[in-house]
Short mmCIF file of the C-alpha atoms (twelve columns), coordinates in Angstrom:
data_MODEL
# 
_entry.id   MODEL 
# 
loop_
_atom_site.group_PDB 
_atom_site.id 
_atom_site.type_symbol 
_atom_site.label_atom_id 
_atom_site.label_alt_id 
_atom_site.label_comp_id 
_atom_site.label_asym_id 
_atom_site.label_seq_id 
_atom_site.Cartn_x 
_atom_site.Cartn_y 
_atom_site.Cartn_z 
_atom_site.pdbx_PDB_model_num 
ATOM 1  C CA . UNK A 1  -55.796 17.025 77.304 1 
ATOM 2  C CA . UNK A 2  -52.239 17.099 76.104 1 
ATOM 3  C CA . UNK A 3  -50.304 14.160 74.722 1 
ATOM 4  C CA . UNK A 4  -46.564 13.618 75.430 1 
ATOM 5  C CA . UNK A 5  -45.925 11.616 72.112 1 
ATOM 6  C CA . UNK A 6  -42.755 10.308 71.532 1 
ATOM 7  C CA . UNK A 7  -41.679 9.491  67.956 1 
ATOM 8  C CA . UNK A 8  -38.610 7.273  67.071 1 
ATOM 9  C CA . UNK A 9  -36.715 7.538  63.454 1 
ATOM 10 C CA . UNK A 10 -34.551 4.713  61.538 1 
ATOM 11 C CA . UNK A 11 -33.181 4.047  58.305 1 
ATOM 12 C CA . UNK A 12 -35.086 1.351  56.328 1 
ATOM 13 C CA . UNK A 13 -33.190 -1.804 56.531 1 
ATOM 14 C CA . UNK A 14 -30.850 -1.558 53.619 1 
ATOM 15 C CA . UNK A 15 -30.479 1.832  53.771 1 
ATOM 16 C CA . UNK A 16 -26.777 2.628  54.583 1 
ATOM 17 C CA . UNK A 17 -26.313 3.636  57.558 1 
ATOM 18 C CA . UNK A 18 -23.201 5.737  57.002 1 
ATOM 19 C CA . UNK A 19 -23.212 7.804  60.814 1 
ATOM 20 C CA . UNK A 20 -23.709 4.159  62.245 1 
ATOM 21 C CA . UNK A 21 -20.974 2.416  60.706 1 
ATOM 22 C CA . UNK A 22 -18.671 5.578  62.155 1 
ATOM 23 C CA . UNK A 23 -19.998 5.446  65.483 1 
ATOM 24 C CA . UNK A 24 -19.436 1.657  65.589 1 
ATOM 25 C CA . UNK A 25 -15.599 1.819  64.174 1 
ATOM 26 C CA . UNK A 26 -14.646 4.562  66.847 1 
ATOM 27 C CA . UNK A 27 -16.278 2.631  69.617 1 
ATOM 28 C CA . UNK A 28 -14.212 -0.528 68.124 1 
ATOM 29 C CA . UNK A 29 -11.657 1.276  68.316 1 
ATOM 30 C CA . UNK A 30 -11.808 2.582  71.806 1 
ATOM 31 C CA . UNK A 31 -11.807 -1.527 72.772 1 
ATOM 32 C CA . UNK A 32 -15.332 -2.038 72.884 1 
ATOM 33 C CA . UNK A 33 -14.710 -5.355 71.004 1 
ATOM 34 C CA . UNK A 34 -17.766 -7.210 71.789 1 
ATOM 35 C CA . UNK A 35 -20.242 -4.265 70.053 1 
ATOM 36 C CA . UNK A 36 -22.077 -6.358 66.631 1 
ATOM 37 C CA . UNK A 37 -23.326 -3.370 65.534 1 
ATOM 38 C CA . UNK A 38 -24.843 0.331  65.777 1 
ATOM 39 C CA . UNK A 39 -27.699 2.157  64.723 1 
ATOM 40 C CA . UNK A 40 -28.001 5.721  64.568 1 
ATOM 41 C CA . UNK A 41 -31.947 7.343  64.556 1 
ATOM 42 C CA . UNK A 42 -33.708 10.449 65.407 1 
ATOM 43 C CA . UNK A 43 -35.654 11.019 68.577 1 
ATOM 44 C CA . UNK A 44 -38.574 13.461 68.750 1 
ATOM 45 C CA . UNK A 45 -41.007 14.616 71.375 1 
ATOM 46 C CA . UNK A 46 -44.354 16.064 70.693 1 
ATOM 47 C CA . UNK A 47 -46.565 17.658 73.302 1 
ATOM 48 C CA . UNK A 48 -49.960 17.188 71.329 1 
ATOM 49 C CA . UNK A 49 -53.560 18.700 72.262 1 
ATOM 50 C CA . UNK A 50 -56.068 15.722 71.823 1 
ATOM 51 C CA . UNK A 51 -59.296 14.017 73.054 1 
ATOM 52 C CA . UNK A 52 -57.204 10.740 73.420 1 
ATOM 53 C CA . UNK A 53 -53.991 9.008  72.871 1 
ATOM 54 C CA . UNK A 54 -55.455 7.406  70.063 1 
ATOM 55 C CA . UNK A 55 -56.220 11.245 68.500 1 
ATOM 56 C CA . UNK A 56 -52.167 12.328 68.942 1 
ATOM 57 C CA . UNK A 57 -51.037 9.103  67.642 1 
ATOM 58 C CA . UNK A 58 -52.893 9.760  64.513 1 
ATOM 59 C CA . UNK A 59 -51.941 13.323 64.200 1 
ATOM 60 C CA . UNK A 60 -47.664 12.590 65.077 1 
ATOM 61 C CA . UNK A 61 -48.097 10.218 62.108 1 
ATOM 62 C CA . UNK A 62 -49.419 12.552 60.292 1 
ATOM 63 C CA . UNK A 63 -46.949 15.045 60.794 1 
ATOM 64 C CA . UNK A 64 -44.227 12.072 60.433 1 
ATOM 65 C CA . UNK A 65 -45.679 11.776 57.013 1 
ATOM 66 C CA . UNK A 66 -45.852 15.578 56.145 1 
ATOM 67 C CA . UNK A 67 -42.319 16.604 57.670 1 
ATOM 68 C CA . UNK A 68 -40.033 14.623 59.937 1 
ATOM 69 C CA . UNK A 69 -39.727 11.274 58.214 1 
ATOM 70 C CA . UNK A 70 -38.392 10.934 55.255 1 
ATOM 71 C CA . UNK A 71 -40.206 7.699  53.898 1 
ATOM 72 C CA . UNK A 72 -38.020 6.746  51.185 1 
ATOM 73 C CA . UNK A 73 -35.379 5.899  53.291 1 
ATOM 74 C CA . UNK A 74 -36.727 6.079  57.080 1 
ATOM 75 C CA . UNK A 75 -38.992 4.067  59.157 1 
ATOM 76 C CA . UNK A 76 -40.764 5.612  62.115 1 
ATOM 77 C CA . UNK A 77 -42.909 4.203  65.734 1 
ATOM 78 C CA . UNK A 78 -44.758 6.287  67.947 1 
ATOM 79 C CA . UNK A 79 -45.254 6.337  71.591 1 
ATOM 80 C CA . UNK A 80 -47.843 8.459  73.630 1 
ATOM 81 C CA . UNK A 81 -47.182 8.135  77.185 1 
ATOM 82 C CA . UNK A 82 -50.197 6.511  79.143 1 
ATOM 83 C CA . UNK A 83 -51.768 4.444  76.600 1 
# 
């Protein structure tokens, strides 16, 4: 069966956040005065071949780990549709 996984990317808290703070001062900017703040991530889909959802999950965070996160400064959560 195949697995639509969807993983989601952040900076650690701490980490600065330097495409954020841009996006936030142009929307500011544009009059958007009551945005606090903005956050700026990554968004990846996976179509994974797996037994079960609980299979994919473990194999996206494996390839988070290998590849697409950076884990000094990113955090990561995964989705698979249907569980």
């Amino acid at each position: 069966m195949v697995h639509h996984v969807h993983v989601f990317i952040q900076l650690k808290d701490g980490v600065l956040d330097i495409q954020g703070k841009a996006v936030a001062h142009s929307l500011l900017s544009l009059g958007h005065s009551s945005l606090q703040s903005v956050k700026v991530g990554k968004y990846i889909q996976l179509w994974i071949e797996s037994e079960t959802a609980a299979s994919a999950k473990e194999q996206a965070s494996a390839m988070c780990d290998d590849l697409l996160v950076n884990g000094i400064i990113e955090q990561f959560r995964i989705e698979v549709e249907g569980e």
